[in-house]
N, C-alpha and C positions, 0 to 999 in steps of 0.2 A: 303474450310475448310476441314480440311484431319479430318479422322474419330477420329482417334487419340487423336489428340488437343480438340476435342468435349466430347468425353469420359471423358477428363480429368478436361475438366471446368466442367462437370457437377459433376463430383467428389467432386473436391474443392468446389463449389457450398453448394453440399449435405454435405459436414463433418464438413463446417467452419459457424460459425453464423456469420447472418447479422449482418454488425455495427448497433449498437443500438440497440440489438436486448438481451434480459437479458438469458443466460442460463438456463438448467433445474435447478429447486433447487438440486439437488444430485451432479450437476457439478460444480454449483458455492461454495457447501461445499468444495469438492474435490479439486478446483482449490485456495480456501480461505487457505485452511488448508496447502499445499504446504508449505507458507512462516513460520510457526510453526515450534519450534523444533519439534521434532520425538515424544518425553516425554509427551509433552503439547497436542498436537493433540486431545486426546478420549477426555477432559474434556473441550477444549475449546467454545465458545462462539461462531458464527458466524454469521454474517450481510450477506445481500444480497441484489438485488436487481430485484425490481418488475419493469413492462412492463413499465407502466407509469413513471420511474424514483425514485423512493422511495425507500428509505432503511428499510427494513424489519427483523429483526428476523427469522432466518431457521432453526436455531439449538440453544438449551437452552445450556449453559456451566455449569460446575462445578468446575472450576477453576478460575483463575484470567486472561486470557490471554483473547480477544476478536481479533475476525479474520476476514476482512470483502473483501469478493467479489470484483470481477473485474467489474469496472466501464462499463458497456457496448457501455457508451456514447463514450468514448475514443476508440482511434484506437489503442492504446498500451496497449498491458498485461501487469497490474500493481493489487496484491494484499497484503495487509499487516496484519499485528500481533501485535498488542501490548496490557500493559497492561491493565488492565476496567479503575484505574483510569485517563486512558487519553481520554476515550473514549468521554465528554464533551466536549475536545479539539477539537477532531476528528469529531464530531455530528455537533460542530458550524462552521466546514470549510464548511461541508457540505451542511450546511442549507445556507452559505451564496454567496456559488456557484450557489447553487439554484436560489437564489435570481439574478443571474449575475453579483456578484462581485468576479472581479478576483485575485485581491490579497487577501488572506483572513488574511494576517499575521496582518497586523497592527490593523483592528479592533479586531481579537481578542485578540490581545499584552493591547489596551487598555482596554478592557473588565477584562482579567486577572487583571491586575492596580486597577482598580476598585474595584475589588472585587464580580463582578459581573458573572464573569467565571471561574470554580473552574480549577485549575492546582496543580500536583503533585508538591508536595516540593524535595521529594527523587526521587534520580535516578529512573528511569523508562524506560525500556527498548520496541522497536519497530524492528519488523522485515518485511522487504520491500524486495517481490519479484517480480524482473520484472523494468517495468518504461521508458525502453529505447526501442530504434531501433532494432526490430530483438526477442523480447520475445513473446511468442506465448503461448496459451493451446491446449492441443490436448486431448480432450474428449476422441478419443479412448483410450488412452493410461491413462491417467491422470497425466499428466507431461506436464512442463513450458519448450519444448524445447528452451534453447536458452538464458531462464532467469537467470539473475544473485542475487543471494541473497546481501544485505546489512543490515547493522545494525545501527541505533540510536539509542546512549543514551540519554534519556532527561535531562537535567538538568539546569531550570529556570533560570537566572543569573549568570550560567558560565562564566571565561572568559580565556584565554589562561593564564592568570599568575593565576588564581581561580585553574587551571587542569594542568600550564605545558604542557597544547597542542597547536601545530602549530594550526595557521585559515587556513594552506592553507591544498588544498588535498593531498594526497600520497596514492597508491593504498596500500589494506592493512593496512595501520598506521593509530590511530586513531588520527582526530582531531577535532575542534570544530568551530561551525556554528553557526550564527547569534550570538556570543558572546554578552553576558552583558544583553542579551534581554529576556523576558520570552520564548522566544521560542528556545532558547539556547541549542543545542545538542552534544553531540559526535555525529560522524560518522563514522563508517569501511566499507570503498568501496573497492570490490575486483577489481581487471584490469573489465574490458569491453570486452567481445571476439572481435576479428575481424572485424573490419567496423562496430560498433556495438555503439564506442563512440559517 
């Protein structure tokens, strides 16, 4: 083993956290806040998460936007934005991932239905950074080399003739997913860098 190559793991080693392993709290605001506009950032809200798996409160907001930490369990950098009232939406994916259910659309579709899981009626906007092959954080720096931003709009019961938008995707153009369903969104995807889709 040349010295070199040893240097260098031990590098990488020291600057990258362990999968599963939860950031500092300072890093996981810094790497939350990223998928925020610029505007929103001081006043928002952010989630994070603790050793044991739990989502926790790091930062109190004073605005409407909530912004919550990179999943540490995943091996992909993925952190998102949206607004508090979806956070319900958002809280019950989570608890039911917890639980090891992996689709979590449908029980919460029916839950919504019910009346038993509150959802926004007006549009509601979410910002997702990261998610794919190739996104990363880099603590030194505080930047998502590699991450690409997108955007979802919510809105429950959409459907391509409701909005005039394509179901299928086009980079940059918005269209709509999971139409007709309460989980019903716009979406604006930018291209995928290089080997990245």
């Amino acid at each position: 083993m040349s010295t070199r190559w040893f240097v260098s793991a031990v590098l990488v080693l020291v600057a990258a956290p362990v999968s599963g392993q939860s950031l500092p709290k300072d890093q996981q605001i810094t790497a939350a806040l990223l998928a925020a506009p610029a505007e929103l950032r001081e006043g928002a809200r952010v989630l994070g998460w603790e050793a044991e798996g739990r989502v926790v409160e790091l930062r109190a907001g004073s605005n409407d936007l909530v912004c919550l930490a990179d999943d540490p369990r995943d091996e992909t950098f993925e952190v998102a934005c949206y607004h508090e009232t979806l956070e319900p939406y958002m809280a019950r994916g989570r608890e039911l991932r917890a639980q090891g259910v992996e689709n979590t659309l449908a029980p919460r579709w029916e839950e919504i239905a019910s009346g038993t899981l509150p959802m926004p009626t007006s549009p509601t906007t979410q910002y997702v950074l990261g998610g794919h092959p190739g996104a990363t954080f880099d603590p030194a720096t505080g930047t998502a080399p590699g991450a690409v931003l997108r955007w979802n709009v919510h809105i429950p019961g959409a459907t391509a003739e409701s909005t005039g938008l394509s179901t299928e995707y086009s980079p940059y153009a918005p269209w709509i997913m999971y139409p007709g369903t309460p989980g019903a969104h716009i979406m604006i995807v930018p291209p995928m860098p290089r080997g990245q889709q």
